[in-house]
N, C-alpha and C positions, 0 to 999 in steps of 0.2 A: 965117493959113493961107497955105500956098506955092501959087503959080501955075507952070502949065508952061507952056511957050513962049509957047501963044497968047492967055494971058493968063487963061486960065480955073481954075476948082480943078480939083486930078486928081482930088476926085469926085464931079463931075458927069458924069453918065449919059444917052446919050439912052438911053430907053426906049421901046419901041413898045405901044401901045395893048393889044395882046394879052397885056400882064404884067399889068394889072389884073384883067382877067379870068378870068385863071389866077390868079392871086391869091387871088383872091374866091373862087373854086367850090372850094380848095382850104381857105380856111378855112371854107366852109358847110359840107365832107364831118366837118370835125373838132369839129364841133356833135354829129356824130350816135354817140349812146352804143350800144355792142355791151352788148347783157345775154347771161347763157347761159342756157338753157334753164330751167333752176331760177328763175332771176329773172325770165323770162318767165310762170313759172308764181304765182312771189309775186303778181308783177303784177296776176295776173288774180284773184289772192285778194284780193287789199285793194281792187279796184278794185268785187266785188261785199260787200266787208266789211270798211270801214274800222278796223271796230274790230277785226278778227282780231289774236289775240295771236298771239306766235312759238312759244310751244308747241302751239298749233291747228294753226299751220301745218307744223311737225316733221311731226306727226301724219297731214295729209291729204298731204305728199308722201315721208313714210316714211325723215327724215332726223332728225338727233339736230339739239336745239334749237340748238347752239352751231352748228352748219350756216346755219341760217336767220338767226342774230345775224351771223357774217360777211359773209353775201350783203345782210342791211339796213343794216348797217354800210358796203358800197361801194356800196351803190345811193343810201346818203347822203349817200358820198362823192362821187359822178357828179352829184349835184344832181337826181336825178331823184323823191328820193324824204326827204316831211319826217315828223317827228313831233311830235304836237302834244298836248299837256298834258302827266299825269304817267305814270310806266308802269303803272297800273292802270285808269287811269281817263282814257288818251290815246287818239288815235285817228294813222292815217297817211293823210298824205296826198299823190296819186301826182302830181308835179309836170312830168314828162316827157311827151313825146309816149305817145300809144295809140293808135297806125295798127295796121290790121290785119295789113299789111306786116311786122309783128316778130314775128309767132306763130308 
């Protein structure tokens, strides 16, 4: 590694205490998953009935089933949301925060 004049690496950095910080709270904001409204609403279906299938839920919010297979498909992707056994006989389960703050 090359040193410049004063004998140091050119990349060291002083850093002030307030880049941690900013740091930090900047990757806490990027924990937190945006759902849309639809997925707010899945949420609140699996959360009173794990075992609700995607066609139940088409049904109670009046979209065609391949709607609710997309929106389980990125809420699985987001790690928010798992499925457990098989597809007849599995159940979901919601792994993400449930603050009342997201409703």
């Amino acid at each position: 590694m090359r040193s410049n004049e004063t004998g140091t690496s050119p990349y060291v950095f002083n850093v002030s205490s307030d880049v941690s910080s900013d740091v930090s709270s900047s990757v806490g904001s990027l924990s937190v998953v945006q759902l849309s409204d639809r997925q707010k609403k899945i949420r609140e279906l699996i959360l009173k009935d794990s075992f609700i299938s995607a066609q139940q839920m088409s049904v109670v919010l009046s979209v065609v089933p391949r709607t609710i297979w997309r929106d389980l498909a990125d809420l699985q992707k987001k790690g928010v949301l798992v499925r457990e056994g098989n597809t007849s006989a599995g159940h979901w389960i919601w792994v993400g925060a449930t603050t009342d703050n997201d409703k």
